[in-house]
C-alpha positions as CSV (number, residue, x, y, z in Angstrom):
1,X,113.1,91.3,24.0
2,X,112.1,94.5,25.9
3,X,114.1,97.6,26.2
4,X,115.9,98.8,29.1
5,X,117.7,101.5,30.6
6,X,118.0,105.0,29.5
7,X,114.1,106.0,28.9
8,X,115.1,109.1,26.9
9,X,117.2,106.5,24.1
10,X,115.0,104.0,24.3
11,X,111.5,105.5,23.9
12,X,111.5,109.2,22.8
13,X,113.9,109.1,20.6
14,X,111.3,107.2,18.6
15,X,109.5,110.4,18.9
16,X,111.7,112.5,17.9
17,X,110.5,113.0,14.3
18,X,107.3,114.4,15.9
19,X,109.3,117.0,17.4
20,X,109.9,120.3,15.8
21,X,113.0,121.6,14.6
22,X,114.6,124.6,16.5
23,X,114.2,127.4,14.1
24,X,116.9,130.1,14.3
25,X,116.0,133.4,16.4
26,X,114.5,136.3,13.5
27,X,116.1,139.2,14.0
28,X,115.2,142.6,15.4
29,X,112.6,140.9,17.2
30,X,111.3,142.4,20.5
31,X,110.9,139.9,23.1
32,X,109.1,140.1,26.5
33,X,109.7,138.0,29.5
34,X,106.5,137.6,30.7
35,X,106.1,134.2,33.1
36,X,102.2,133.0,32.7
37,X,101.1,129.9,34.1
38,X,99.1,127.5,32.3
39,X,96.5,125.4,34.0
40,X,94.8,123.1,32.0
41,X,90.8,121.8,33.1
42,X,88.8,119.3,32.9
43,X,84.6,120.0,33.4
44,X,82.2,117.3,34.3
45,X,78.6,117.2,35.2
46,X,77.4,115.2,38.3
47,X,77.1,112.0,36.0
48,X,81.2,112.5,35.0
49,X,80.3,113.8,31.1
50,X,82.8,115.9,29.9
51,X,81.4,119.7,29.6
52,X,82.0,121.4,26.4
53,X,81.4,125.2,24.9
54,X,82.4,127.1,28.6
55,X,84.1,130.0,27.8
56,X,86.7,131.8,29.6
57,X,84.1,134.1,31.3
58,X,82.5,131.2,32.9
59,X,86.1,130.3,34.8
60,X,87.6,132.1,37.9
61,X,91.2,131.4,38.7
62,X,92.5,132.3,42.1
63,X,96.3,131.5,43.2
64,X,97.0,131.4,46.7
65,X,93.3,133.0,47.2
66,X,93.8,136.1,45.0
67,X,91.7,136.5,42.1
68,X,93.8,136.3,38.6
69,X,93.0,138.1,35.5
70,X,93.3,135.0,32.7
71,X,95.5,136.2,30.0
72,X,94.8,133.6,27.1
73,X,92.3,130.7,27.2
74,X,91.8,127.7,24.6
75,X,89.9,124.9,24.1
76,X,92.6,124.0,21.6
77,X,94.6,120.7,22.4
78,X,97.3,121.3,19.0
79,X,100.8,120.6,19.7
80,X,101.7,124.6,20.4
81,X,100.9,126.4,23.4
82,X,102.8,129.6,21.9
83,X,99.7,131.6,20.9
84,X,98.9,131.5,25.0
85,X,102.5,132.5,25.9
86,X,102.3,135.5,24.2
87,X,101.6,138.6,26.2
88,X,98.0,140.1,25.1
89,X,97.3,142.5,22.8
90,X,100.7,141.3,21.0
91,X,100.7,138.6,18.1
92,X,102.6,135.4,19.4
93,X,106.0,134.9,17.4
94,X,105.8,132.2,14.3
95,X,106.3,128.8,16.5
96,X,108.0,125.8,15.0
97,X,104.8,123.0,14.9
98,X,105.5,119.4,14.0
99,X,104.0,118.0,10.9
100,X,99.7,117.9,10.0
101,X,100.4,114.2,10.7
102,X,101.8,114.2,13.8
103,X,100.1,112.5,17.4
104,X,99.0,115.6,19.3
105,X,98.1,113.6,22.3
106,X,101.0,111.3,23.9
107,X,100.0,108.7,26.5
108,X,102.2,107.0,28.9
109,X,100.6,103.7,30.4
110,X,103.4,102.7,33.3
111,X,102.4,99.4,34.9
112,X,103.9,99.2,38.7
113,X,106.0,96.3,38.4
114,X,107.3,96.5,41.9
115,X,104.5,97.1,43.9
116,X,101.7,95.0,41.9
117,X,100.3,91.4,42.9
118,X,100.6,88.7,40.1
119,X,96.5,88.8,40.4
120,X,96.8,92.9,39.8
121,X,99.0,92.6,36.9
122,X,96.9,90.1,35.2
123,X,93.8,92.4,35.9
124,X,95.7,95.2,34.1
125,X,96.5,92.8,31.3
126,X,92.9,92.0,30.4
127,X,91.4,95.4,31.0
128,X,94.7,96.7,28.0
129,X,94.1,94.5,25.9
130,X,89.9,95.2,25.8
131,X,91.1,98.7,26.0
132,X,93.1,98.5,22.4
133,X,90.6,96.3,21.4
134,X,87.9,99.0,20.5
135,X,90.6,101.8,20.5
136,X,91.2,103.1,16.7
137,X,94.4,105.0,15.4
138,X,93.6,108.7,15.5
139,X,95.9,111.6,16.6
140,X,97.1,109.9,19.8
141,X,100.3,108.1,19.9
142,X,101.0,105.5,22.7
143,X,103.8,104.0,25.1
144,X,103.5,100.8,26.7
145,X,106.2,100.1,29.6
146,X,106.6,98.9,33.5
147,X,108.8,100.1,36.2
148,X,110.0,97.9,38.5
149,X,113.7,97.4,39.9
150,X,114.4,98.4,36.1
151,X,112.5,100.0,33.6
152,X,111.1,98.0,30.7
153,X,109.6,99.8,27.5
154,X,107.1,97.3,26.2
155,X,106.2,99.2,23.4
156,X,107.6,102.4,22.0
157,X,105.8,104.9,20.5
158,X,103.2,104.2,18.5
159,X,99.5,105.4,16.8
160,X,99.0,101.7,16.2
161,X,96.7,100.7,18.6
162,X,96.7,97.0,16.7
163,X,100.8,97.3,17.5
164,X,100.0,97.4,21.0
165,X,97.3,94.7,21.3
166,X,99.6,92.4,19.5
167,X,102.5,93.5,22.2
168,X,99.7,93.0,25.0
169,X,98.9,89.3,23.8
170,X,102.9,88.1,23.8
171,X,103.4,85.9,26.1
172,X,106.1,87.8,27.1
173,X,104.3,90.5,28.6
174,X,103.3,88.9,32.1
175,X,106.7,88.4,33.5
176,X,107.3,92.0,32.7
177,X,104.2,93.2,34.5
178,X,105.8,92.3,37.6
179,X,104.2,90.5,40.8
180,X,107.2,88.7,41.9
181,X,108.5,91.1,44.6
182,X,105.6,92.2,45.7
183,X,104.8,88.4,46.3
184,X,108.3,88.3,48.1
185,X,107.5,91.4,50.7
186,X,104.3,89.2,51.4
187,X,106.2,86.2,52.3
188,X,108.9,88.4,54.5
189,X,105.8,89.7,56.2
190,X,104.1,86.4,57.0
191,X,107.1,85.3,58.4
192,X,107.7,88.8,60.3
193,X,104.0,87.8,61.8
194,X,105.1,84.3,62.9
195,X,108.0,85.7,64.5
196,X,106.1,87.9,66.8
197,X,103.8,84.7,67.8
198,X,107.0,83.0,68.9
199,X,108.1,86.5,70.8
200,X,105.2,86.8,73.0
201,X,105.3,83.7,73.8
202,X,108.7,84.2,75.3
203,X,107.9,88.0,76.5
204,X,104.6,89.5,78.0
205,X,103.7,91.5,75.0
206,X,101.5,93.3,77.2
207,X,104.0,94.7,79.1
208,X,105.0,98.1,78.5
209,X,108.5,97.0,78.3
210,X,107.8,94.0,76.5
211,X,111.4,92.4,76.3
212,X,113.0,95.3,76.1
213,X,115.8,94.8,74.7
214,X,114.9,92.2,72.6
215,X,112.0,94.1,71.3
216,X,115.0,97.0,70.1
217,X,116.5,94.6,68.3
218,X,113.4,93.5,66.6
219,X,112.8,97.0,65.7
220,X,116.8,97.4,64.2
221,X,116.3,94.3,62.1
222,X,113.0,94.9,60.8
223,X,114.1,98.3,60.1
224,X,116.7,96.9,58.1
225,X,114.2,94.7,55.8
226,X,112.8,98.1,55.5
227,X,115.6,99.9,54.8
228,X,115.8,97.7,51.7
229,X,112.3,98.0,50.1
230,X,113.0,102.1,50.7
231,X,116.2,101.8,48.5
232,X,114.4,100.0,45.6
233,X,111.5,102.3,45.8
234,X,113.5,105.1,45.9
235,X,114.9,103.5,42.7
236,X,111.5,103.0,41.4
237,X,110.7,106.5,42.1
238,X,113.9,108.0,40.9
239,X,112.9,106.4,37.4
240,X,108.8,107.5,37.7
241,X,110.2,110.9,37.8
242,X,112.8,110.9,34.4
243,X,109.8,109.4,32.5
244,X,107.8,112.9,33.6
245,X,110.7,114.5,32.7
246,X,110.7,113.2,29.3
247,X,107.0,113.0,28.8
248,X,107.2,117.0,29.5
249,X,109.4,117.6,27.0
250,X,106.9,116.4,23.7
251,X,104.4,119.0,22.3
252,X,100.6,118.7,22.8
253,X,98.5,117.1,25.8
254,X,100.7,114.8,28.1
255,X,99.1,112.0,30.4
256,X,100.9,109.6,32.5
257,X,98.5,106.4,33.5
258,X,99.8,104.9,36.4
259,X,98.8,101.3,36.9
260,X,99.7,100.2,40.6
261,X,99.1,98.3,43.6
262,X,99.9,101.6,45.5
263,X,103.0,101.7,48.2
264,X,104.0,103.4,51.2
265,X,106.6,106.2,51.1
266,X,107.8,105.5,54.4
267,X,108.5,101.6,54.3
268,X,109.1,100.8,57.6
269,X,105.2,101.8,58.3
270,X,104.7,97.8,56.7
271,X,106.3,96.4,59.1
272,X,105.5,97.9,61.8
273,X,101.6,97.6,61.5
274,X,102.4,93.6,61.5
275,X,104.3,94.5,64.9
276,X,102.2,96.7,66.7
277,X,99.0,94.9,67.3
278,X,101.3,92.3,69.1
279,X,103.1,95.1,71.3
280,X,100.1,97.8,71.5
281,X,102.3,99.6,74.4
282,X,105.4,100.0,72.4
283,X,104.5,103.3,70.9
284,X,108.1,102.6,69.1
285,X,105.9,100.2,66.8
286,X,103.3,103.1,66.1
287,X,105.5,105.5,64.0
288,X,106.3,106.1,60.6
289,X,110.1,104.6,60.7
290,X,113.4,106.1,60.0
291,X,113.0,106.4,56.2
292,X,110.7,108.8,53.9
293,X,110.4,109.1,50.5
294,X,107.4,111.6,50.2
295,X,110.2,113.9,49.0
296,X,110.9,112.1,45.9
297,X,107.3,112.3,45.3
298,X,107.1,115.6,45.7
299,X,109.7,116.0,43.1
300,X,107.7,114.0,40.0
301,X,104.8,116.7,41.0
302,X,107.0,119.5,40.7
303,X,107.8,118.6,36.9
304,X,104.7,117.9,36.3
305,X,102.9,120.6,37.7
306,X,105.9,122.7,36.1
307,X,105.1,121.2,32.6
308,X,101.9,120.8,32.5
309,X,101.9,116.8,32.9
310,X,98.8,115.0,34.1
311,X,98.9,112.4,35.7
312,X,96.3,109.4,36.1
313,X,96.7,106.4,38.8
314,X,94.8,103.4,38.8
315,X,94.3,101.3,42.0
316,X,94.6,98.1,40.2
317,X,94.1,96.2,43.3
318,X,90.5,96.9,42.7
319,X,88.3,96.3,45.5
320,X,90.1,93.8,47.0
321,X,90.7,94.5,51.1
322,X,93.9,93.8,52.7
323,X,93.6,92.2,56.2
324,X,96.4,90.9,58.4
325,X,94.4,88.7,60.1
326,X,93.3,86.2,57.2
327,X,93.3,85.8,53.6
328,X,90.7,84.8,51.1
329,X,89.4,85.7,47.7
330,X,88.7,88.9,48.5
331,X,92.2,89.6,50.4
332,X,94.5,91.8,48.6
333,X,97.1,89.8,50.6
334,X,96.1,86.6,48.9
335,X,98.6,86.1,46.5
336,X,97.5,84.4,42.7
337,X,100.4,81.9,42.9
338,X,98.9,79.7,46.0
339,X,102.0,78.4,46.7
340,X,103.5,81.6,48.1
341,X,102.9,82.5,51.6
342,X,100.3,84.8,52.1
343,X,100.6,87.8,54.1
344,X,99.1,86.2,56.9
345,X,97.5,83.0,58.0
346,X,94.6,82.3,60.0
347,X,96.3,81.5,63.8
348,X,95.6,83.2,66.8
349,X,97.8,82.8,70.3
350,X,95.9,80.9,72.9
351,X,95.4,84.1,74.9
352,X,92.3,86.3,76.3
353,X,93.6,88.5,73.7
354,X,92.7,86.7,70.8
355,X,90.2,88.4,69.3
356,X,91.4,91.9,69.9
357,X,94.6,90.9,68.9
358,X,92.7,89.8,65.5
359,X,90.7,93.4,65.6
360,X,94.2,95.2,66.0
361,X,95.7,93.6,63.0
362,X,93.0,94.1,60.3
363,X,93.1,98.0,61.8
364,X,96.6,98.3,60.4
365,X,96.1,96.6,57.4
366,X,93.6,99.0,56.8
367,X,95.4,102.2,57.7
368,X,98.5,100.6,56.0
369,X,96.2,99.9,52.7
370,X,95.1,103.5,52.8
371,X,98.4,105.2,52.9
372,X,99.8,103.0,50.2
373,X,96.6,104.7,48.4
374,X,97.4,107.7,49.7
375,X,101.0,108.8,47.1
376,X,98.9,107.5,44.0
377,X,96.0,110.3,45.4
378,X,98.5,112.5,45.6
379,X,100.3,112.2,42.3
380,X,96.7,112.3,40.6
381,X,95.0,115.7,42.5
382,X,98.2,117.9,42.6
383,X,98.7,117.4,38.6
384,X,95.0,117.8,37.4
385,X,94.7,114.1,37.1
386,X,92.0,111.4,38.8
387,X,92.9,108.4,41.5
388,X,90.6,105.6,39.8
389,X,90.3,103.6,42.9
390,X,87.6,101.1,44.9
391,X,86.5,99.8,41.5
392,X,87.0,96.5,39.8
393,X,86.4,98.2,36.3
394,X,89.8,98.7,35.1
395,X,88.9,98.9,31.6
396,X,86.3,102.0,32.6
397,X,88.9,103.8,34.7
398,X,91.3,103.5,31.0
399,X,88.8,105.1,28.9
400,X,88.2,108.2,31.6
401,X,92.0,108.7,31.8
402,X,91.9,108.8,27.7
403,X,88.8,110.6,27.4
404,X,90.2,113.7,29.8
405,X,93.0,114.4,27.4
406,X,90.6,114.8,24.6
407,X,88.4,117.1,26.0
408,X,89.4,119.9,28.0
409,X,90.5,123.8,28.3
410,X,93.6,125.5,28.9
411,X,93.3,128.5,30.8
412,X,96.6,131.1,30.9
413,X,97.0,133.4,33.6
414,X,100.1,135.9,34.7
415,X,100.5,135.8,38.8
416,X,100.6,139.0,40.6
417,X,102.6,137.3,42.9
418,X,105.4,137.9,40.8
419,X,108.2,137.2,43.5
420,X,110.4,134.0,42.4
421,X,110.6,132.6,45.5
422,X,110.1,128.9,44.4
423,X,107.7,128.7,47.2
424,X,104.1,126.4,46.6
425,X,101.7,127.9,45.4
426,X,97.9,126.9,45.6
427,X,95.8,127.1,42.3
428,X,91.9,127.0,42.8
429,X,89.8,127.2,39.4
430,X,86.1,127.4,39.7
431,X,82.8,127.8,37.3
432,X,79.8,129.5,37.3
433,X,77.8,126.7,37.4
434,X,78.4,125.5,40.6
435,X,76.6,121.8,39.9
436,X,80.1,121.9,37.2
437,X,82.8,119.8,38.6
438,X,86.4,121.0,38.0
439,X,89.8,119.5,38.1
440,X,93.2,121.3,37.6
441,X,96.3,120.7,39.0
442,X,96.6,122.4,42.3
443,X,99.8,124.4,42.7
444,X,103.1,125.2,40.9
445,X,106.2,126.6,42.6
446,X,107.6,129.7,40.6
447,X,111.2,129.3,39.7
């Protein structure tokens, strides 16, 4: 049995003797309220090796374009980040620190239960359980769970790596890895598409006012189908966002792996690219749709930028294509279970259109595929992560995401911008060595 619910009381409060206590303020002490930011970085060479031995000379750290003056820097990943806090040329106050034994690394692997093919999940599956294979106990604790329409902790904290094979071996794990709606959205769009062969059959879908009022009423009901994958990713979202929140709260380096299927923040779009290559003159059919949830993504990247969260997403579709148009083996519309629907089956209307009509609906699935790539890009670059993507190597895109927490530098830096505005602001870290690859998150906004 799997635990749901409330993440905080279900997972870090398994945590919480790693946590330090709160030591009581020492008196007559002098403190300074000096906001720095801290930007942690990652440094690889052209073949993707982590670059050790830099040293804070060899970084320059611009925010919005003006040159900053870094304040502390560290190649240090222990639990306390107070030494860099303090302002320089003054000794940091004594910091609480949680116990010699304690994890100073926490990973979060969150498996995308809602937006995931059954085929995907199993991939993720396989590559975990080779992950924990070779992976030995060390000073890195783990946290196995899925979001879907709820969230499931699969496995609490742990340094057992042998805990979490045995938990990835259950055979309760693949029913909680999701793959069921996703499989359902499939089957409402294949029957979306047959729909629309039965409408231009009864309208000239040509015409630039195909039907027009029946064509309004397509759009209001589709947009209603919509409507109701929004709410549940909103949902899904909503929960994404209160495990950052609680991830940001436990001491040392933070990573969030993201395992999904990607999915589109404005959820009409999905339907609408099954419409539009039947109606190319309705432009209605060519926007993004009533509802937009690129706010609530917005909102995970604000904590984490805030707190210093990384975040990691994994296209665990691998390089399998979507395509409206057909499905095979290699079509990311192609569904494990054979006897669910796929997205769309191989029929074309006996018209002169035929074959554009065919050209027109791959074209969507491939702008549709991209901007369901396009939030997991987004939650990786803005918080210092990577988007593993286009790769059918799972288990190599885990081991990067595990490997960038263990080697990297924290730089510290005080803005001259020092207006609270709560307006973004754009950080750009660079390196001597220009042939030196960096990654940091890129903003923050000041509170």
């Amino acid at each position: 049995m799997f635990r749901t619910g409330l993440f905080a009381a279900s997972v870090f409060l398994g945590m919480a003797h790693c946590l330090p206590a709160q030591q009581p303020d020492a008196p007559n002490v002098i403190r300074v309220d000096v906001r720095q930011v801290l930007v942690p970085v990652v440094v690889t060479d052209g073949k993707g090796h982590h670059v050790t031995g830099l040293k804070a000379s060899d970084f320059h750290v611009l925010e919005d374009g003006v040159p900053q003056e870094i304040s502390a820097f560290s190649t240090d990943t222990s639990p306390s980040v107070n030494a860099l806090l303090a302002p320089r040329g003054e000794a940091a106050a004594p910091a609480p620190t949680a116990s010699k034994d304690a994890p100073i690394r926490t990973y979060v692997i969150c498996v995308d239960a809602l937006n995931s093919a059954f085929a995907s999940s199993a991939r993720t599956r396989d590559a975990l359980q080779h992950l924990f294979e070779k992976e030995k106990p060390g000073d890195a604790r783990f946290v196995l769970l899925s979001i879907g329409r709820q969230l499931q902790v699969l496995q609490t904290a742990t340094t057992d790596t042998a805990a979490i094979l045995a938990k990835l071996r259950s055979p309760a794990i693949p029913p909680a890895l999701g793959g069921g709606d996703a499989a359902t959205l499939r089957s409402e769009l294949n029957d979306l598409k047959s729909r629309m062969f039965d409408f231009c059959r009864s309208c000239d879908c040509n015409s630039p006012v195909a039907c027009g009022v029946q064509a309004q009423d397509l759009k209001s009901s589709v947009d209603g189908e919509a409507e109701h994958w929004g709410a549940v990713r909103a949902q899904f979202l909503d929960q994404l966002k209160s495990v950052v929140e609680e991830l940001a709260k436990l001491p040392g380096s933070r990573t969030l792996i993201l395992v999904s299927d990607g999915f589109s923040v404005q959820p009409s779009r999905e339907f609408y690219a099954v419409i539009a290559p039947f109606l190319p003159k309705d432009q209605r059919f060519r926007m993004a749709g009533p509802m937009d949830l690129e706010p609530r993504v917005e909102a995970i990247i604000k904590v984490a930028t805030e707190r210093n969260v990384r975040i990691d997403s994994v296209h665990s579709s691998g390089l399998a294509q979507s395509s409206l148009s057909g499905s095979g083996s290699m079509d990311a519309s192609a569904p494990s279970d054979r006897s669910a629907p796929s997205v769309i089956s191989r029929r074309v209307p006996t018209s002169s259109r035929g074959g554009t009509l065919l050209s027109e609906m791959d074209r969507e699935a491939s702008s549709v595929e991209l901007q369901n790539g396009s939030a997991l890009a987004e939650l990786a670059q803005s918080t210092g992560g990577v988007y593993h993507h286009d790769s059918n190597d799972l288990l190599k895109q885990f081991r990067s995401a595990l490997a960038d927490a263990r080697e990297y530098y924290l730089l510290a830096y005080v803005s001259k911008n020092a207006a609270p505005d709560g307006k973004f602001r754009k950080i750009s870290v660079e390196v001597a060595d220009q042939k030196l690859h960096v990654r940091a998150k890129s903003g923050y906004w000041p509170e």
